[in-house]
PyMOL Python script that loads the backbone (N, CA, C, O; Angstrom):
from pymol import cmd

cmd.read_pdbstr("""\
ATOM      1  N   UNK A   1      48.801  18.304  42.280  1.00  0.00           N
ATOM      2  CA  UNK A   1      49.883  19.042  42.899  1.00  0.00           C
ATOM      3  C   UNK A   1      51.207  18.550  42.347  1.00  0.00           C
ATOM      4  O   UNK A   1      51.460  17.382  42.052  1.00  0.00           O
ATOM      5  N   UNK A   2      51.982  19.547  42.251  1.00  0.00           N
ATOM      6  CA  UNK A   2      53.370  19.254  41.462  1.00  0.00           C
ATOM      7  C   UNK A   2      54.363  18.585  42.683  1.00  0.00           C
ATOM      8  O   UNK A   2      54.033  18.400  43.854  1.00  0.00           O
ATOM      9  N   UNK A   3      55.619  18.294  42.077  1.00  0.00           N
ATOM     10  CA  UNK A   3      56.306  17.036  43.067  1.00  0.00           C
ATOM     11  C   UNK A   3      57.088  18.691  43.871  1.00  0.00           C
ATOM     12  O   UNK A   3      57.277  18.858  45.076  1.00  0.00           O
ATOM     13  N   UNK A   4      57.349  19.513  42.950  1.00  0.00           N
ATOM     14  CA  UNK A   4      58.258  20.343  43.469  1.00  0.00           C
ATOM     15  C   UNK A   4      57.737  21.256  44.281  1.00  0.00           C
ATOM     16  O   UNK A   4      58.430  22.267  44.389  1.00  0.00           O
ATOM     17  N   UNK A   5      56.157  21.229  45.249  1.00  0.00           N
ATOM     18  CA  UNK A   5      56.214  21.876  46.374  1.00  0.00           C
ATOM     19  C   UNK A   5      56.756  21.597  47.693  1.00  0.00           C
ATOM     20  O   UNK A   5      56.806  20.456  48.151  1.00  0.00           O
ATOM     21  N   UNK A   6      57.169  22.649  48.316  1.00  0.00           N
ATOM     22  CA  UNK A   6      58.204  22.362  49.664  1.00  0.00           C
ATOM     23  C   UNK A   6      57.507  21.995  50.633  1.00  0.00           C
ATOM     24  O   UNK A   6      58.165  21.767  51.648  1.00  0.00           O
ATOM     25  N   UNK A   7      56.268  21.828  50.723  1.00  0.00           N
ATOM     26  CA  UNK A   7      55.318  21.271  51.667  1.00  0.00           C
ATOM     27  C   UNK A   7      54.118  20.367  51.050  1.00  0.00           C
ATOM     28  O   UNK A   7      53.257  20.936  50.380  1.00  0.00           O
ATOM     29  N   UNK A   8      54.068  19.321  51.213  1.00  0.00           N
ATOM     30  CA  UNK A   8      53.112  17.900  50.766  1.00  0.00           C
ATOM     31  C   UNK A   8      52.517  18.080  51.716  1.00  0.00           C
ATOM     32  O   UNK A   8      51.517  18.766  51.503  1.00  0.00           O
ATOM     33  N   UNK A   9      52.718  17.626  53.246  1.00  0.00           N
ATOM     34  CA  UNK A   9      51.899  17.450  53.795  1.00  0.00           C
ATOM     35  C   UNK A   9      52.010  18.406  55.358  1.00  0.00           C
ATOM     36  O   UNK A   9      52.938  18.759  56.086  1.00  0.00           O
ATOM     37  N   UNK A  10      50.728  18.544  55.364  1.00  0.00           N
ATOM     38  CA  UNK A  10      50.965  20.051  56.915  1.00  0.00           C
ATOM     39  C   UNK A  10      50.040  19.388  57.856  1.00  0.00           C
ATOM     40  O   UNK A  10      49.078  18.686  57.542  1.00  0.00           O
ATOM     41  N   UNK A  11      50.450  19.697  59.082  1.00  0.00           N
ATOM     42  CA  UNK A  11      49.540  19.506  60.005  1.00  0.00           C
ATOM     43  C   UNK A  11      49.530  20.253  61.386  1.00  0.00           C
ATOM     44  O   UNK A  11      50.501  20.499  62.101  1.00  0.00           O
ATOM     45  N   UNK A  12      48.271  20.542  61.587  1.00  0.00           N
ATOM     46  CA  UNK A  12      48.236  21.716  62.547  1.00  0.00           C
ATOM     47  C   UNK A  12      47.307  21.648  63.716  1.00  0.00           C
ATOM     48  O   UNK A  12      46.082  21.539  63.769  1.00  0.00           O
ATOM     49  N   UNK A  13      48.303  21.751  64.712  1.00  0.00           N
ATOM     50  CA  UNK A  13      47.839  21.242  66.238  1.00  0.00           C
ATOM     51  C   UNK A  13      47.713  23.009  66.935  1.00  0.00           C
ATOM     52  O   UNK A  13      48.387  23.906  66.428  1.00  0.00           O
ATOM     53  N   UNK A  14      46.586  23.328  68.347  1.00  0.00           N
ATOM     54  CA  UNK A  14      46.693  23.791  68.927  1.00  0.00           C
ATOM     55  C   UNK A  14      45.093  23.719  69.538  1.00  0.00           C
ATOM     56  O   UNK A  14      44.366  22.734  69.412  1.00  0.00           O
ATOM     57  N   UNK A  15      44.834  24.586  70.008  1.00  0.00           N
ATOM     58  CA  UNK A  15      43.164  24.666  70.723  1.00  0.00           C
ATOM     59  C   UNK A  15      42.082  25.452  69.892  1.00  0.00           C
ATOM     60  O   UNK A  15      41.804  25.028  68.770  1.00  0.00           O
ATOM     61  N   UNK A  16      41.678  26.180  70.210  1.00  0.00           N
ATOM     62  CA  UNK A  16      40.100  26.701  69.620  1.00  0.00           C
ATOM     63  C   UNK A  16      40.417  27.932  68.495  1.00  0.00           C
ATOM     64  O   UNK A  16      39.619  28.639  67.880  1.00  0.00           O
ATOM     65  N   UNK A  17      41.893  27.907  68.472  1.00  0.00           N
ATOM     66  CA  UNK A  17      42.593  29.378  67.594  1.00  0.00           C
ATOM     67  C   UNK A  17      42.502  28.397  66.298  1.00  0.00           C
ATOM     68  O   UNK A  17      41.978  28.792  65.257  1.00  0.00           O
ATOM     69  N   UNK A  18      43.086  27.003  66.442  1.00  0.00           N
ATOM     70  CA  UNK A  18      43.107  26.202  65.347  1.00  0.00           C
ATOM     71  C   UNK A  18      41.446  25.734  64.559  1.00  0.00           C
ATOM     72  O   UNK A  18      41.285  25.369  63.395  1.00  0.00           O
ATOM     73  N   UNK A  19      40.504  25.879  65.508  1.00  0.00           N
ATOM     74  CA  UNK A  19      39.813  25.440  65.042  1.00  0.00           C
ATOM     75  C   UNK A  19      38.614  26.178  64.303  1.00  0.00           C
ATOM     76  O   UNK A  19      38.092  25.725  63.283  1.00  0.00           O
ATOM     77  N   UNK A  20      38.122  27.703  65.102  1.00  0.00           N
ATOM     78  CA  UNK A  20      37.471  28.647  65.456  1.00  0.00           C
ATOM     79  C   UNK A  20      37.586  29.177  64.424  1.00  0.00           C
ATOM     80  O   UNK A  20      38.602  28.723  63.899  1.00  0.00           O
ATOM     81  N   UNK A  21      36.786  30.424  63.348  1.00  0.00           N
ATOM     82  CA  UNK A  21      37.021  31.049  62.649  1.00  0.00           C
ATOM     83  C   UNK A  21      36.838  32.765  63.480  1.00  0.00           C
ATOM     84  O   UNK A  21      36.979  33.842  62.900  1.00  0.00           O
ATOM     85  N   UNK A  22      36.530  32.580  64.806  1.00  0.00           N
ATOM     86  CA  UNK A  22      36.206  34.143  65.065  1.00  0.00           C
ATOM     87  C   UNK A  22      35.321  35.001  64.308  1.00  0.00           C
ATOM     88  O   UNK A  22      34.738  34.890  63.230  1.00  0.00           O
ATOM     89  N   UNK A  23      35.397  35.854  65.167  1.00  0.00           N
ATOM     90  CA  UNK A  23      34.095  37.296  64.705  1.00  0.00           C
ATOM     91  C   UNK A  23      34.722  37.628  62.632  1.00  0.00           C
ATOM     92  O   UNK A  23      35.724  37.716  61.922  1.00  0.00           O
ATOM     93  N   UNK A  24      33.511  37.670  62.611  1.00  0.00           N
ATOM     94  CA  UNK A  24      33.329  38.208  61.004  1.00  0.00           C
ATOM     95  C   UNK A  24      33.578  39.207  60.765  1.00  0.00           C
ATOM     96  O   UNK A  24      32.996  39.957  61.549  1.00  0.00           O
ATOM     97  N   UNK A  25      34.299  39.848  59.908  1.00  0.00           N
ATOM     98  CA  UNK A  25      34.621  41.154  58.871  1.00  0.00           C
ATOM     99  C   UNK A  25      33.840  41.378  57.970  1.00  0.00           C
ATOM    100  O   UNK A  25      33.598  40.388  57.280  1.00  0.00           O
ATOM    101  N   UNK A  26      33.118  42.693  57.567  1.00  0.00           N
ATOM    102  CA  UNK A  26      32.436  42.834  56.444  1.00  0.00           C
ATOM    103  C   UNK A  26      34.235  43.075  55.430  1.00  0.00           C
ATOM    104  O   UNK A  26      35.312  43.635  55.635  1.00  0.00           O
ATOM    105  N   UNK A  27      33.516  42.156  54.228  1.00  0.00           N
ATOM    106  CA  UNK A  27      34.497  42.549  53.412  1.00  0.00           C
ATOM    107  C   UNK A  27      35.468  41.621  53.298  1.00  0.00           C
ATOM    108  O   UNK A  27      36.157  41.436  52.295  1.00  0.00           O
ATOM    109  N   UNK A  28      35.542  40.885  54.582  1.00  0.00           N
ATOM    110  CA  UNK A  28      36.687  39.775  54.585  1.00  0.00           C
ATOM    111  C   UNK A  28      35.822  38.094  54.618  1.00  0.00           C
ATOM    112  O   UNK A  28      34.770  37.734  55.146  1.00  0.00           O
ATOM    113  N   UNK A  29      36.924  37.319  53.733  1.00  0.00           N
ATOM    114  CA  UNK A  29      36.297  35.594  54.166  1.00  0.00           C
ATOM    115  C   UNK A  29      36.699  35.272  55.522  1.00  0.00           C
ATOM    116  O   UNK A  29      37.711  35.622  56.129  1.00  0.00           O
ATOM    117  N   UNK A  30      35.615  34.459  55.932  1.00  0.00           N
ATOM    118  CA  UNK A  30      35.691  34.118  57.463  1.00  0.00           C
ATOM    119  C   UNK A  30      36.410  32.829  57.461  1.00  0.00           C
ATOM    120  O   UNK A  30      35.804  31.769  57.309  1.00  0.00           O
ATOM    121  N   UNK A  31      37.759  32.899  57.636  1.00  0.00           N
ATOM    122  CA  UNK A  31      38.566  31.252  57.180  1.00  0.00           C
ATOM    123  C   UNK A  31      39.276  31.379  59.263  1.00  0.00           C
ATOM    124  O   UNK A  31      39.170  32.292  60.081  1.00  0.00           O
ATOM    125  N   UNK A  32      39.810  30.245  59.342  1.00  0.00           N
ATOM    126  CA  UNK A  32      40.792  30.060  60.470  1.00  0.00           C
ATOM    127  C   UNK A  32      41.848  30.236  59.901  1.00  0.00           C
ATOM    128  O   UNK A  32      42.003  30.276  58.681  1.00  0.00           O
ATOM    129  N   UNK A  33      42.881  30.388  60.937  1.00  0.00           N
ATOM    130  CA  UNK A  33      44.216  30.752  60.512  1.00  0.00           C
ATOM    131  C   UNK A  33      44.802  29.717  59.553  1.00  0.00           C
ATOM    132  O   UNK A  33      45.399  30.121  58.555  1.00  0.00           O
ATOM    133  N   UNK A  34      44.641  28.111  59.842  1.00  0.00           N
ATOM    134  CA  UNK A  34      45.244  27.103  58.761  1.00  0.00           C
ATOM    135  C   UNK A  34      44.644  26.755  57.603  1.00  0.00           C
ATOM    136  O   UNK A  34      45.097  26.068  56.688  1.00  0.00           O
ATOM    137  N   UNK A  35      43.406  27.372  57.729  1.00  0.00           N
ATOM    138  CA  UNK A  35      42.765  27.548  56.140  1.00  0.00           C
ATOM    139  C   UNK A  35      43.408  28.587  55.330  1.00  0.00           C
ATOM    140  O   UNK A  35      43.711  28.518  54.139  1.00  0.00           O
ATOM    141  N   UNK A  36      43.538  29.351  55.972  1.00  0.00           N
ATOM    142  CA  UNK A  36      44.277  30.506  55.318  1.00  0.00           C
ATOM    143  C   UNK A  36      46.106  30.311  54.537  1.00  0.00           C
ATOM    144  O   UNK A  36      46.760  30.662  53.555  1.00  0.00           O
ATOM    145  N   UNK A  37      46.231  29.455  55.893  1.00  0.00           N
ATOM    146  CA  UNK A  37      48.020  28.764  55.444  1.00  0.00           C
ATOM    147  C   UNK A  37      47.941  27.782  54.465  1.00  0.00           C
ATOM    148  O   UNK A  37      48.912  27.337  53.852  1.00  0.00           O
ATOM    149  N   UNK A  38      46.413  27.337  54.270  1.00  0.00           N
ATOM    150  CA  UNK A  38      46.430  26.189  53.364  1.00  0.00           C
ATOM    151  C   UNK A  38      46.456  26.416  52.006  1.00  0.00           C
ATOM    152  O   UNK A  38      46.990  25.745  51.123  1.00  0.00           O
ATOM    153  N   UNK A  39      45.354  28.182  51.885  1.00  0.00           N
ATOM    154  CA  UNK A  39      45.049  28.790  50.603  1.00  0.00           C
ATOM    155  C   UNK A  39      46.574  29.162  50.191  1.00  0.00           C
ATOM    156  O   UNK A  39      46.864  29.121  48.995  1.00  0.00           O
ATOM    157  N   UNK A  40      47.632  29.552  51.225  1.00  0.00           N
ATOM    158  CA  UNK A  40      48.864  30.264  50.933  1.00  0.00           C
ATOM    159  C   UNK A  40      49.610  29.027  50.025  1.00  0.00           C
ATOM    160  O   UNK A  40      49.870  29.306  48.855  1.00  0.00           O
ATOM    161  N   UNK A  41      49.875  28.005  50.405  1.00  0.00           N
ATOM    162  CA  UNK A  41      51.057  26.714  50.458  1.00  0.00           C
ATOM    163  C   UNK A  41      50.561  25.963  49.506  1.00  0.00           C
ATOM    164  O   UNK A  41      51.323  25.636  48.597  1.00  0.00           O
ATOM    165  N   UNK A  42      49.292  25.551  49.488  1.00  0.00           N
ATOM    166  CA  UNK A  42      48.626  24.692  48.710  1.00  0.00           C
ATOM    167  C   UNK A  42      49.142  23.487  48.857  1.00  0.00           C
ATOM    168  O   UNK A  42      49.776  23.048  47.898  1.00  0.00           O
ATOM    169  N   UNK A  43      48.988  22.517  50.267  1.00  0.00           N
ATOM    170  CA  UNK A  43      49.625  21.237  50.049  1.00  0.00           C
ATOM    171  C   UNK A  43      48.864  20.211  49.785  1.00  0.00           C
ATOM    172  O   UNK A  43      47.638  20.325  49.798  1.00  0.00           O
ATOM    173  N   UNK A  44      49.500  19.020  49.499  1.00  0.00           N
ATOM    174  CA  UNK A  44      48.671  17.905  48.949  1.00  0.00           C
ATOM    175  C   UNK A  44      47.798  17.295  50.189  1.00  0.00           C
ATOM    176  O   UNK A  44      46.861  16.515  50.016  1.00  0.00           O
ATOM    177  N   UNK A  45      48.205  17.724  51.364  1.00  0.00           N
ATOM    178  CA  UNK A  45      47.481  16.782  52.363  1.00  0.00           C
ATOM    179  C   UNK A  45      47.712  17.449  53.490  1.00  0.00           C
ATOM    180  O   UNK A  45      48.882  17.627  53.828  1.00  0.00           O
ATOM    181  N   UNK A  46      46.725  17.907  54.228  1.00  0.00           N
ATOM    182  CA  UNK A  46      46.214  18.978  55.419  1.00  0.00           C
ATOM    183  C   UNK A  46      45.366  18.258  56.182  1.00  0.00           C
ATOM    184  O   UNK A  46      44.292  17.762  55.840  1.00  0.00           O
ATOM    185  N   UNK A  47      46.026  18.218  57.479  1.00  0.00           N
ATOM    186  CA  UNK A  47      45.344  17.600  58.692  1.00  0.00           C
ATOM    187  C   UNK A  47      45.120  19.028  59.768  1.00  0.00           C
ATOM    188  O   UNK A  47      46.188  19.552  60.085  1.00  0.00           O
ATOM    189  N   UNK A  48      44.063  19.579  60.248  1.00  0.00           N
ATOM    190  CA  UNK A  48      43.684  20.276  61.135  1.00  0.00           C
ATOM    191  C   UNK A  48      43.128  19.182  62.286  1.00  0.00           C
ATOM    192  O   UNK A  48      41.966  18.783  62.366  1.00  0.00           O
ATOM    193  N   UNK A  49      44.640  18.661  63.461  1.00  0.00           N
ATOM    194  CA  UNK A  49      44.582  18.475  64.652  1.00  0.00           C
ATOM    195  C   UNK A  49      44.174  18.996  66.024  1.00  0.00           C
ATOM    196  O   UNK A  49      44.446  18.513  67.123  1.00  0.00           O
ATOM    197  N   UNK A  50      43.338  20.273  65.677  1.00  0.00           N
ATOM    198  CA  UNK A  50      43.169  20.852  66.856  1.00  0.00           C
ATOM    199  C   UNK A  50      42.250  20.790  67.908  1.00  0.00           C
ATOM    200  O   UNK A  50      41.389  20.964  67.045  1.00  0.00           O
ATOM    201  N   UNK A  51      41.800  20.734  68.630  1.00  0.00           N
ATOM    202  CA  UNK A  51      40.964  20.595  69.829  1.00  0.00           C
ATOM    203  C   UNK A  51      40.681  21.981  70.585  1.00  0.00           C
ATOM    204  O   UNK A  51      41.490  22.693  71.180  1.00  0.00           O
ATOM    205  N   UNK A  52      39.444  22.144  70.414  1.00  0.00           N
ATOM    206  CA  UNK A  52      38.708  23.470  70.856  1.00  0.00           C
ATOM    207  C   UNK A  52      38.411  23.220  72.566  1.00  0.00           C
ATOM    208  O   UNK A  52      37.510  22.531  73.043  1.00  0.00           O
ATOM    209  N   UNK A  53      39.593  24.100  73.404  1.00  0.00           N
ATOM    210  CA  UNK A  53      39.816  24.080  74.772  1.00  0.00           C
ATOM    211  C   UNK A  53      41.021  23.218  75.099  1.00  0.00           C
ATOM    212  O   UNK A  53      41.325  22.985  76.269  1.00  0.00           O
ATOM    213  N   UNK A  54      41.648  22.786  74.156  1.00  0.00           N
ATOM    214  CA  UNK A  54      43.093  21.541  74.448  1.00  0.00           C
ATOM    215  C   UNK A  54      44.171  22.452  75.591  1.00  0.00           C
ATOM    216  O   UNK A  54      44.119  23.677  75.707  1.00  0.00           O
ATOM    217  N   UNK A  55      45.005  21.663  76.274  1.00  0.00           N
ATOM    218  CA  UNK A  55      45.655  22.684  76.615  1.00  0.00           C
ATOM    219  C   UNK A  55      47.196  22.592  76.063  1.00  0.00           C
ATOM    220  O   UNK A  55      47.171  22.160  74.910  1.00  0.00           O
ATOM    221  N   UNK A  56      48.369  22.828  76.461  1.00  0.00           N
ATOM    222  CA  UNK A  56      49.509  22.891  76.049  1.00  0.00           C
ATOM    223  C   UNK A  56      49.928  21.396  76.568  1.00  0.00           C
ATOM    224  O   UNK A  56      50.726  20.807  75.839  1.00  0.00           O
ATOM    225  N   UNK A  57      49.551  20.822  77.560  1.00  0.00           N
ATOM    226  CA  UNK A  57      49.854  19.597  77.647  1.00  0.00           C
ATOM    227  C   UNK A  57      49.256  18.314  76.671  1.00  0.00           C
ATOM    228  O   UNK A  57      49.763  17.264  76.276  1.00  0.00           O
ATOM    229  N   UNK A  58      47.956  18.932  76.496  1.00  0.00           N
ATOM    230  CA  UNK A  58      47.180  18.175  75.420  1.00  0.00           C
ATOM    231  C   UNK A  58      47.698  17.860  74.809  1.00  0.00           C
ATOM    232  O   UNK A  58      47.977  16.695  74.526  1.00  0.00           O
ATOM    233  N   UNK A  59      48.118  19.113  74.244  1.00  0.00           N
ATOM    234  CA  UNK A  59      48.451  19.242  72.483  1.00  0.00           C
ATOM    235  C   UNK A  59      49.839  18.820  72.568  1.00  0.00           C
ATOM    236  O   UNK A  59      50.077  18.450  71.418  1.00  0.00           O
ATOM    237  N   UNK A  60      50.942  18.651  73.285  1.00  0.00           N
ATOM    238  CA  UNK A  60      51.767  17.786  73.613  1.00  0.00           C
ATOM    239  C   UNK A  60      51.602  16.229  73.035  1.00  0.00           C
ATOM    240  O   UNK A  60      51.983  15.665  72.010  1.00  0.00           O
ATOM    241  N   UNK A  61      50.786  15.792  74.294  1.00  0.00           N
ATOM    242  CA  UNK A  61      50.494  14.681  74.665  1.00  0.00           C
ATOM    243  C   UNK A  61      49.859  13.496  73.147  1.00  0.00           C
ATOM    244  O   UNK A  61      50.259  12.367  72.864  1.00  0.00           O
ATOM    245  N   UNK A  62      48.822  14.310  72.488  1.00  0.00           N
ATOM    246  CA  UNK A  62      47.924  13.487  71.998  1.00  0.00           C
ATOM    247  C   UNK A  62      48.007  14.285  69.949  1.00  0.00           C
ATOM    248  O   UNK A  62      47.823  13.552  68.977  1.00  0.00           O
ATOM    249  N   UNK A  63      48.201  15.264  69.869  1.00  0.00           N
ATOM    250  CA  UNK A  63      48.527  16.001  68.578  1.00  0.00           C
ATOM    251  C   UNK A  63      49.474  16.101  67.988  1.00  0.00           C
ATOM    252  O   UNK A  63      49.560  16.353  66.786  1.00  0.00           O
ATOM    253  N   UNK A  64      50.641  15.852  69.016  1.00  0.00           N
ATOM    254  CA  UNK A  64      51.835  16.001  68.163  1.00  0.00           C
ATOM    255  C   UNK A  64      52.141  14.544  67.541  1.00  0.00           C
ATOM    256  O   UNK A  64      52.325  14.241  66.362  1.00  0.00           O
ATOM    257  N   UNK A  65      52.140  13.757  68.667  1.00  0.00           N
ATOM    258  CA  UNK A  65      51.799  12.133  67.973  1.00  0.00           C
ATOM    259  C   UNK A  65      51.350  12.086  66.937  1.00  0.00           C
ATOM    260  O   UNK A  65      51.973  11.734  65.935  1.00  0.00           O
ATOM    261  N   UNK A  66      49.569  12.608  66.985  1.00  0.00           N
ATOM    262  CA  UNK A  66      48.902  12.611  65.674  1.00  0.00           C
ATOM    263  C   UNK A  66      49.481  13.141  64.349  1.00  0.00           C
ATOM    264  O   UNK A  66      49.194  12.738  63.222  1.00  0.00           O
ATOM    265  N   UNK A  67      50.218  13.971  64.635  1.00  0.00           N
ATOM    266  CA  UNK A  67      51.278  14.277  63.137  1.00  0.00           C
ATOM    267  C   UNK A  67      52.151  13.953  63.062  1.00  0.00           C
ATOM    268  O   UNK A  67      52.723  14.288  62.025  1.00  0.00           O
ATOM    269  N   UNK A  68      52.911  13.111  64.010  1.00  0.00           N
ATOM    270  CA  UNK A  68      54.170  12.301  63.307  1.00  0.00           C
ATOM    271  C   UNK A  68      53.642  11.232  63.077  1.00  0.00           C
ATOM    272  O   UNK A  68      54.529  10.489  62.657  1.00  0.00           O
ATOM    273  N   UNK A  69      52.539  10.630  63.115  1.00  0.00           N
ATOM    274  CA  UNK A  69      52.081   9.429  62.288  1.00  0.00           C
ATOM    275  C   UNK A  69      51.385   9.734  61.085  1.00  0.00           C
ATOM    276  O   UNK A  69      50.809   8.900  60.388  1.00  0.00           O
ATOM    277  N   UNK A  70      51.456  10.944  60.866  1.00  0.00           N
ATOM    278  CA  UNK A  70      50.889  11.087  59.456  1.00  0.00           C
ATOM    279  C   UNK A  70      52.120  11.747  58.684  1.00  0.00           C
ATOM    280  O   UNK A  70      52.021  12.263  57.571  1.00  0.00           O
ATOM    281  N   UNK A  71      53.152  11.669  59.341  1.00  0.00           N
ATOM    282  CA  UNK A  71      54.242  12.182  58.906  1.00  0.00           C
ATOM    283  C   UNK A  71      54.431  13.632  58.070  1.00  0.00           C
ATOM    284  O   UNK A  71      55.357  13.914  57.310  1.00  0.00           O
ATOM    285  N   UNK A  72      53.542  14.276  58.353  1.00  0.00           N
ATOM    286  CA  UNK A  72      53.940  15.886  58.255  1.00  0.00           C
ATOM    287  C   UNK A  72      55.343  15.955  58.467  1.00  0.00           C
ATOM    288  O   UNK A  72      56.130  15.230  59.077  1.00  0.00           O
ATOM    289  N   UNK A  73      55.524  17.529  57.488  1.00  0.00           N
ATOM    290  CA  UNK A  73      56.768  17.677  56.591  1.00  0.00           C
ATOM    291  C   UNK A  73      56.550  19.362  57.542  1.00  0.00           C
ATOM    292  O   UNK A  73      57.466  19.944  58.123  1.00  0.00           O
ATOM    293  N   UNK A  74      55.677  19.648  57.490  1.00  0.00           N
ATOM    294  CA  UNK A  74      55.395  20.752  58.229  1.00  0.00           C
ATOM    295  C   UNK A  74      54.451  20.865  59.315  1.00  0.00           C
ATOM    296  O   UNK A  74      53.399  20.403  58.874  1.00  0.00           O
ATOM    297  N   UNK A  75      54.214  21.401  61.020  1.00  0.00           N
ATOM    298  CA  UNK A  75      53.711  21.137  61.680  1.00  0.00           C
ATOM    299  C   UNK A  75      53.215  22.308  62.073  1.00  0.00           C
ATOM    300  O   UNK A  75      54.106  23.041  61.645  1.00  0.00           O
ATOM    301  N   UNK A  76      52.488  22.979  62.547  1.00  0.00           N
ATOM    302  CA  UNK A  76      51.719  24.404  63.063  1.00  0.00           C
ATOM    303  C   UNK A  76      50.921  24.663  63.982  1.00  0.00           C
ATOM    304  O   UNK A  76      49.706  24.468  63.963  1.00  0.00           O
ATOM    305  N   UNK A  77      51.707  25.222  65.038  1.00  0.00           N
ATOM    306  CA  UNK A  77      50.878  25.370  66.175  1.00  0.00           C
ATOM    307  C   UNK A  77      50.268  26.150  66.426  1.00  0.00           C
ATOM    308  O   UNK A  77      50.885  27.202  66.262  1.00  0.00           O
ATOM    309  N   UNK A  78      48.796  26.385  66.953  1.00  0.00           N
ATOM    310  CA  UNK A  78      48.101  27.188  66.901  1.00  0.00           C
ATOM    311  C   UNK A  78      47.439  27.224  68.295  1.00  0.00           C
ATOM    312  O   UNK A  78      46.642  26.325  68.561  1.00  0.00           O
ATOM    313  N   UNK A  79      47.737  28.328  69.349  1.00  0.00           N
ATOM    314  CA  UNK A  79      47.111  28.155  70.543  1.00  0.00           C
ATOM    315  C   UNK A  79      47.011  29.310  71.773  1.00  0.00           C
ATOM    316  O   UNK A  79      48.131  29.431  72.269  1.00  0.00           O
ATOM    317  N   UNK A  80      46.166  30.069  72.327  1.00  0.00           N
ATOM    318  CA  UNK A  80      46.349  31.248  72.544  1.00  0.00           C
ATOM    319  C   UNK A  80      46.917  31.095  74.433  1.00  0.00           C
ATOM    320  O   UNK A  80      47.347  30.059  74.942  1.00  0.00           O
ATOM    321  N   UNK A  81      46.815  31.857  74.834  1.00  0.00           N
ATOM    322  CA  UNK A  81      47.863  32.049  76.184  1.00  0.00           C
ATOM    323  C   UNK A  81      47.359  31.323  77.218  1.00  0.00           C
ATOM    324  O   UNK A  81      48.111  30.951  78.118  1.00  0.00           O
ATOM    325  N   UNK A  82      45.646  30.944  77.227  1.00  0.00           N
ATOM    326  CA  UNK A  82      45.054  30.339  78.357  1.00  0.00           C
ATOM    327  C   UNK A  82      45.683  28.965  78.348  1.00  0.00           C
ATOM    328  O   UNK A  82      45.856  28.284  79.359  1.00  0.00           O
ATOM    329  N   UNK A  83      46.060  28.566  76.924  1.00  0.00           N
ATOM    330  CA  UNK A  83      46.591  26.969  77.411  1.00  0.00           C
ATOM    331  C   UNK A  83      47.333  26.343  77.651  1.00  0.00           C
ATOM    332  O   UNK A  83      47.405  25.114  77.633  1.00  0.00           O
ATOM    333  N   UNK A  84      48.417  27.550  78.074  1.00  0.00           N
ATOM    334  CA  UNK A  84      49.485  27.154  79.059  1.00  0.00           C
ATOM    335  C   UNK A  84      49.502  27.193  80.529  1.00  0.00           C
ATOM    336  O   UNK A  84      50.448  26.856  81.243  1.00  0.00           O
ATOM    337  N   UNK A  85      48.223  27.690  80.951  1.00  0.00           N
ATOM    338  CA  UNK A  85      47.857  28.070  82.280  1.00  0.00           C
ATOM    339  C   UNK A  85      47.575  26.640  82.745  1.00  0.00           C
ATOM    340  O   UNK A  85      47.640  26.004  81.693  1.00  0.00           O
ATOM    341  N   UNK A  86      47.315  25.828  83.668  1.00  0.00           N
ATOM    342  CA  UNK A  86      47.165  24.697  84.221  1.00  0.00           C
ATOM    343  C   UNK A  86      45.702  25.332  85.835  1.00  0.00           C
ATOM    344  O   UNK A  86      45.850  26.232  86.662  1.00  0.00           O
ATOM    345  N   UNK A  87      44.628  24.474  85.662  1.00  0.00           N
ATOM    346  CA  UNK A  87      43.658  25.002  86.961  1.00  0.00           C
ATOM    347  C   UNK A  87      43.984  23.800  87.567  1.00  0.00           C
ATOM    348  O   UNK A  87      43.887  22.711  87.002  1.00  0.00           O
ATOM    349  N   UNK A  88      44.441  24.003  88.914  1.00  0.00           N
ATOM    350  CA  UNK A  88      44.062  22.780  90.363  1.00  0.00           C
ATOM    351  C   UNK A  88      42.620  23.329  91.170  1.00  0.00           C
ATOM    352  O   UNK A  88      42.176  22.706  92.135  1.00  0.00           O
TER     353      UNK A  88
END
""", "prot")
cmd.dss("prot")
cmd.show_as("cartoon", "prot")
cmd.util.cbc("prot")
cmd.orient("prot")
């Protein structure tokens, strides 16, 4: 990888959107969304932080940490509407 890409290193936090590839397409590759950002950017170093069922506090709490210690240059959240909901 050349020095002059704008993203070295990515890392991408959210729940089961991050992790999941979903229902199949005839015709299409079955990638997740940050595989797909990865084929786009091409960075030198890709961390997929996500946790399948995490919630918005989770991914707060324990992922975002996890990428500022790996010092991502770029961060990507990935997480659909249930995991902002909180159950008592």
């Amino acid at each position: 990888m050349t020095e002059d890409k704008a993203w070295r290193r990515i890392a991408v936090l959210g729940d089961s959107i991050a992790v999941h590839r979903g229902d199949p397409v005839d015709g299409c590759p079955t990638r997740t969304w940050p595989e797909r950002l990865v084929l786009a950017l091409a960075p030198g170093e890709y961390r997929n932080l996500g946790v399948s069922g995490a919630r918005a506090a989770e991914v707060r709490a324990a992922e975002i940490r996890a990428a500022e210690v790996r010092a991502a240059q770029s961060v990507q959240t990935w997480s659909g509407p249930g995991s902002a909901r909180s159950i008592r």
